[in-house]
C-alpha positions in Angstrom: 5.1 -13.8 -12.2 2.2 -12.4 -9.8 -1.0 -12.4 -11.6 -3.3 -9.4 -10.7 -6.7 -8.0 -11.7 -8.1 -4.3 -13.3 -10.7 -3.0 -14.5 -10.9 -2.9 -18.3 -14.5 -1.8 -18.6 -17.6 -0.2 -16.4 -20.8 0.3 -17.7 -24.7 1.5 -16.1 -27.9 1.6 -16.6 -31.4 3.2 -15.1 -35.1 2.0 -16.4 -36.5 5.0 -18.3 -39.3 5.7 -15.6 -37.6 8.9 -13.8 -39.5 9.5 -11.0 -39.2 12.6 -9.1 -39.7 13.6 -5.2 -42.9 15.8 -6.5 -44.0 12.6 -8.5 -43.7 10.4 -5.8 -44.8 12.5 -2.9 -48.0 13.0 -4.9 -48.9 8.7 -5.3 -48.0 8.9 -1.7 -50.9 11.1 -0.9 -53.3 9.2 -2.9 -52.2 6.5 -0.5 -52.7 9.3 2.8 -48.8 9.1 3.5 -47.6 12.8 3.7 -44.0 13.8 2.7 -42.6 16.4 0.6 -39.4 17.2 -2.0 -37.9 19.5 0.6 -38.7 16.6 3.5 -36.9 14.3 1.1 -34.1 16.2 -0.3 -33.2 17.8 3.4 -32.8 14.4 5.1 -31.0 12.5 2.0 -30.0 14.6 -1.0 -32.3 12.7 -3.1 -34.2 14.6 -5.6 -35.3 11.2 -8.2 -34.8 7.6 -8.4 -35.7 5.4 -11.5 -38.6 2.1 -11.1 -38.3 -0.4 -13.8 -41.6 -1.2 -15.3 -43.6 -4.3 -13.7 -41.8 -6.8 -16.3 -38.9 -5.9 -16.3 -36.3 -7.8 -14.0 -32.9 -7.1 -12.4 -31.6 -9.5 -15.4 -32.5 -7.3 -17.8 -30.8 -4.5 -16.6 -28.2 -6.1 -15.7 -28.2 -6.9 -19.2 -28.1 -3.4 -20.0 -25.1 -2.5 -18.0 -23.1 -5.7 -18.8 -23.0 -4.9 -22.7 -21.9 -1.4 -22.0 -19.2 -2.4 -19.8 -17.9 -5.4 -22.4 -17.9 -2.7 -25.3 -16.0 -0.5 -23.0 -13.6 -3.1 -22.5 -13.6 -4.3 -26.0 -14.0 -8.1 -24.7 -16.5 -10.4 -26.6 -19.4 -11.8 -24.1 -17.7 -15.4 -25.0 -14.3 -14.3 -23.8 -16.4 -13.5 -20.1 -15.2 -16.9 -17.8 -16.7 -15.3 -14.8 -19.8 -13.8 -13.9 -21.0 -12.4 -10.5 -23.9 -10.8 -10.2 -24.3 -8.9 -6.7 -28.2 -8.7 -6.3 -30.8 -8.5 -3.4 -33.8 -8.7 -6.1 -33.4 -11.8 -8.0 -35.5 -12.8 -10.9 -36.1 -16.1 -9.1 -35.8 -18.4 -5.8 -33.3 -20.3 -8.5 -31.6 -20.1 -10.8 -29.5 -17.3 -10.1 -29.8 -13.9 -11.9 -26.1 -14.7 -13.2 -27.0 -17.5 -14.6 -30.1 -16.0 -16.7 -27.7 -12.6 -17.4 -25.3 -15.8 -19.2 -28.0 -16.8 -21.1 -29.3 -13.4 -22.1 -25.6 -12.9 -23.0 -25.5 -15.6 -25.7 -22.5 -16.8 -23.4 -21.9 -20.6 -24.0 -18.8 -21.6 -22.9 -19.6 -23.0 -19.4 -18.1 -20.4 -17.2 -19.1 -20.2 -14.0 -22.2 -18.1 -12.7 -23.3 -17.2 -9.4 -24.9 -14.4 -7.0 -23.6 -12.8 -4.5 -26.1 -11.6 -1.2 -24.7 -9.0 0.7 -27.4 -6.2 0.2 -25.9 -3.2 -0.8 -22.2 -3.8 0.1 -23.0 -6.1 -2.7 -20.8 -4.9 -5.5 -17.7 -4.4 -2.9 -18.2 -8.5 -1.9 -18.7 -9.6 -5.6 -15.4 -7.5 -7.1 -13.2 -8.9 -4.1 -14.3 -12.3 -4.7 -13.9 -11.6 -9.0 -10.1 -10.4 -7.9 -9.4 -13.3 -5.5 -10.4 -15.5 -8.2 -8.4 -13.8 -11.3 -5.3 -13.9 -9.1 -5.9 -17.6 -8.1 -5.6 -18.0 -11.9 -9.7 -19.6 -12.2 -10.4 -16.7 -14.2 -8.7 -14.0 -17.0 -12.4 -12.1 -17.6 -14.9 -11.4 -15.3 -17.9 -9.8 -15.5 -19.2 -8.7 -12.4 -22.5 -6.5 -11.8 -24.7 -5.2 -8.8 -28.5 -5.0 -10.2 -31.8 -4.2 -8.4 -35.1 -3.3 -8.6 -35.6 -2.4 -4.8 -39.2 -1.1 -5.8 -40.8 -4.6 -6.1 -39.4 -4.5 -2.3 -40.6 -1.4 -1.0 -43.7 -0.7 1.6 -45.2 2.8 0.3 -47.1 3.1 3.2 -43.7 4.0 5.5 -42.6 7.4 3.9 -39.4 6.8 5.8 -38.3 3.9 3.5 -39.9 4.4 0.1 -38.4 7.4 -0.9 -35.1 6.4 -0.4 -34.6 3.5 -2.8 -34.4 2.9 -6.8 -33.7 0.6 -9.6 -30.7 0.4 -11.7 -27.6 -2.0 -12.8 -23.8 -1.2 -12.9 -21.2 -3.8 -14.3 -17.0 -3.7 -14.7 -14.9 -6.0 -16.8 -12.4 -7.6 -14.4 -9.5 -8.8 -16.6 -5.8 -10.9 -15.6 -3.4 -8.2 -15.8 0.8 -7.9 -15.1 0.1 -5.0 -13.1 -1.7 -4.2 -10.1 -5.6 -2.8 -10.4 -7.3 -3.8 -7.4 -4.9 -3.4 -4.4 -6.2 -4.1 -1.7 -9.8 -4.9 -0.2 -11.4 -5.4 3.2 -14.8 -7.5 3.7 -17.1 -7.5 7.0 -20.5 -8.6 8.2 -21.8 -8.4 11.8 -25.2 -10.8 11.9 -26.4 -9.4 15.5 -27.0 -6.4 13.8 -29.3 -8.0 11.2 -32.9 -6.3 12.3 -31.9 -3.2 11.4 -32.1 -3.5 7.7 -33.6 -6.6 6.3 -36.8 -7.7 4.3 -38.0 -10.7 6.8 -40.1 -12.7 4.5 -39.7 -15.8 2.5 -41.4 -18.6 0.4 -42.9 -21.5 1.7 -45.6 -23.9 0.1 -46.7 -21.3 -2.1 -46.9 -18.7 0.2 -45.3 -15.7 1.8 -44.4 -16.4 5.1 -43.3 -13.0 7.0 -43.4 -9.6 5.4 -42.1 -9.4 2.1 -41.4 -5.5 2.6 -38.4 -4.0 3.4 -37.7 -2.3 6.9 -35.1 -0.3 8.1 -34.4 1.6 11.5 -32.7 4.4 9.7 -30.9 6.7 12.6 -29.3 3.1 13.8 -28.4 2.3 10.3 -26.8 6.0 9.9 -24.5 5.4 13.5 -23.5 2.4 12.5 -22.8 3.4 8.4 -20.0 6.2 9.4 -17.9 4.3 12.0 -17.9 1.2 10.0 -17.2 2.8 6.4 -14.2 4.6 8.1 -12.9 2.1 9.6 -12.7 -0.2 6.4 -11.5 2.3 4.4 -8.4 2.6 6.7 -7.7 -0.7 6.5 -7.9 -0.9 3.0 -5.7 2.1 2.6 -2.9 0.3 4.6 -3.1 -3.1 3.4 -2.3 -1.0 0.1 0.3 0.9 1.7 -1.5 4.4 0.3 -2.4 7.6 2.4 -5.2 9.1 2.1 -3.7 11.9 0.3 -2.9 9.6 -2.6 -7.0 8.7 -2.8 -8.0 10.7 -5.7 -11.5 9.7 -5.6 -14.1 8.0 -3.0 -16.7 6.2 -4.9 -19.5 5.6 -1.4 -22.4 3.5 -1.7 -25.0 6.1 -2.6 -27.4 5.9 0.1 -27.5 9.0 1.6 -25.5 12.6 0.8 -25.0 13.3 4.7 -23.4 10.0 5.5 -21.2 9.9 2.2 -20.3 13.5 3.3 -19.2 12.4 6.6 -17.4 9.5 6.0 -15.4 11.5 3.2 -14.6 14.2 6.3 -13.1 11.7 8.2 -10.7 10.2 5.5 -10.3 14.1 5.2 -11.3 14.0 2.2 -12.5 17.1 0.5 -16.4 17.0 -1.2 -14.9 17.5 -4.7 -13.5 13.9 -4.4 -16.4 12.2 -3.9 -18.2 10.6 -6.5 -22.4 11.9 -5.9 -25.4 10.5 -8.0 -27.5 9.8 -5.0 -29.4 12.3 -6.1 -30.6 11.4 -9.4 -30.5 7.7 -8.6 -31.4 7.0 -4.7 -31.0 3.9 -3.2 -30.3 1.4 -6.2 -28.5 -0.7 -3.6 -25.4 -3.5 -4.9 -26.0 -1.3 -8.3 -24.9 2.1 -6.6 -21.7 1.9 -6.8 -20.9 -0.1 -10.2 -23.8 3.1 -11.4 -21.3 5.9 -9.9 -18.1 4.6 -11.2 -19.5 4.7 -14.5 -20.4 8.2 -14.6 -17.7 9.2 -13.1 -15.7 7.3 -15.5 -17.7 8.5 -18.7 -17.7 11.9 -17.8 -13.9 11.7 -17.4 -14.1 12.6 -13.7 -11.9 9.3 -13.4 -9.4 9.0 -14.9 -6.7 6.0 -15.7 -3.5 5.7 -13.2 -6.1 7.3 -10.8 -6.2 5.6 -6.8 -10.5 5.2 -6.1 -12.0 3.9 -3.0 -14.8 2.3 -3.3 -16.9 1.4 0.0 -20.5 0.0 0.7 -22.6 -0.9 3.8 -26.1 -2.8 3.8 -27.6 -5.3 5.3 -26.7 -8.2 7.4 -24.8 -6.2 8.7 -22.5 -6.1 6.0 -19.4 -3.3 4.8 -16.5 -3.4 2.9 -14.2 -1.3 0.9 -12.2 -1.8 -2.1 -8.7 0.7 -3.8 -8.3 0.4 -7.5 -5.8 1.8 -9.9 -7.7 2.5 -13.3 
């Protein structure tokens, strides 16, 4: 019998710290870098994001999110033999953040633990590999979670950048399963593209070598987003043998309302099926869309039996897309 994979549990968290446009337009002045709520909200949708205080790291709220989505699923953290943990802010060079979320866990039974780098088409590279894996039969439970806290990252001096991100963790329960959950998925990077979103810094002898800082040339970003994120979703769609009529949900990487909105256009998809917390979230990056699907799926948007598409594009270049039965 074919062994396949669903999702038995999702679960989110954001710090406490809400911090809204007026909030953060107003630090930005202090600094003498002008922008505006209506500047912010016209050009992304975002109206808040969420910082995590200074010690506080993406394994802590990962944390958070993991225990929601294990009660959710009614699985024990010991009965977890997988965990992934998609993450561009780790706690440390080494060990990984997946490894310190296991510990955090209480989790003792030597399953493997790893992270996944694929900035924030994160979450769509860790769940494919958690599915490859559960059908392969090295794995019944996974736990898999995006977690960031892009703030440590940011440069507050380019207005451009800054307001767009946030902090924030997402996690599902991946369990074995007679029936299909996740049916199909579809994974690409494109490296010569890997200026146009990146944070070109790194540790040597002590040191920062580079700029730590994240930059981003966003109208080249925003081209590239929309024709990749359709084109993935269509080859999800048919590796899974579904029309787009049968999608009752798109769950986009929340980065930005107007791309989400045109990429649902061209799966001609109408806005009601599109799953929106850009704008009391931002950026959170590999957390975005783990963050969405839970509260869509707590606020009984989602429903089981229901088709979603879920789809994410970052840096390296990297995009991917995902269907799922719930």
């Amino acid at each position: 019998m074919r062994r396949y994979s669903r999702i038995a549990g999702t679960g989110g968290y954001l710090p406490p710290r809400r911090v809204s446009n007026d909030e953060l337009a107003a630090e930005l002045a202090r600094r003498g870098v002008e922008t505006s709520d209506t500047w912010i909200v016209e050009r992304t949708g975002i109206h808040a994001r969420h910082f995590a205080a200074p010690d506080v790291a993406s394994s802590d709220l990962a944390l958070h999110a993991a225990r929601q989505a294990l009660d959710a699923a009614g699985t024990a953290p010991d009965e977890i033999d997988l965990i992934i943990v998609a993450t561009s802010t780790p706690d440390m060079v080494f060990p990984s953040t997946a490894a310190i979320l296991q510990h955090k866990l209480g989790i003792t039974n030597g399953c493997a633990a790893f992270d996944v780098q694929a900035v924030c088409s994160g979450f769509i590279y860790a769940l494919a590999v958690a599915d490859a894996m559960v059908q392969a039969g090295s794995a019944r439970s996974a736990l898999v979670v995006g977690s960031e806290v892009f703030s440590r990252i940011l440069d507050f001096s380019d207005r451009t950048t800054c307001v767009l991100f946030g902090d924030g963790a997402g996690a599902v329960v991946l369990k074995a399963s007679e029936t299909p959950g996740i049916l199909a998925s579809d994974l690409h990077a494109d490296g010569q593209h890997v200026g146009l979103l990146c944070v070109p810094g790194h540790v040597s002898g002590g040191a920062i070598l580079g700029d730590p800082l994240l930059k981003m040339d966003g109208q080249a970003v925003f081209k590239l987003a929309v024709g990749v994120l359709e084109k993935t979703a269509h080859a999800t769609l048919a590796k899974a043998g579904v029309t787009e009529a049968e999608v009752d949900w798109l769950v986009p990487h929340q980065a930005n309302i107007r791309i989400m909105l045109s990429t649902a256009r061209r799966l001609h998809l109408p806005p009601e099926k599109v799953v929106v917390t850009v704008a009391e979230h931002g950026n959170t990056s590999a957390a975005s869309v783990p963050l969405a699907l839970d509260v869509a799926v707590r606020a009984g948007q989602i429903k089981p039996g229901q088709n979603v598409l879920l789809e994410g594009v970052g840096g390296g270049f990297t995009w991917g897309s995902l269907l799922v039965k719930m």
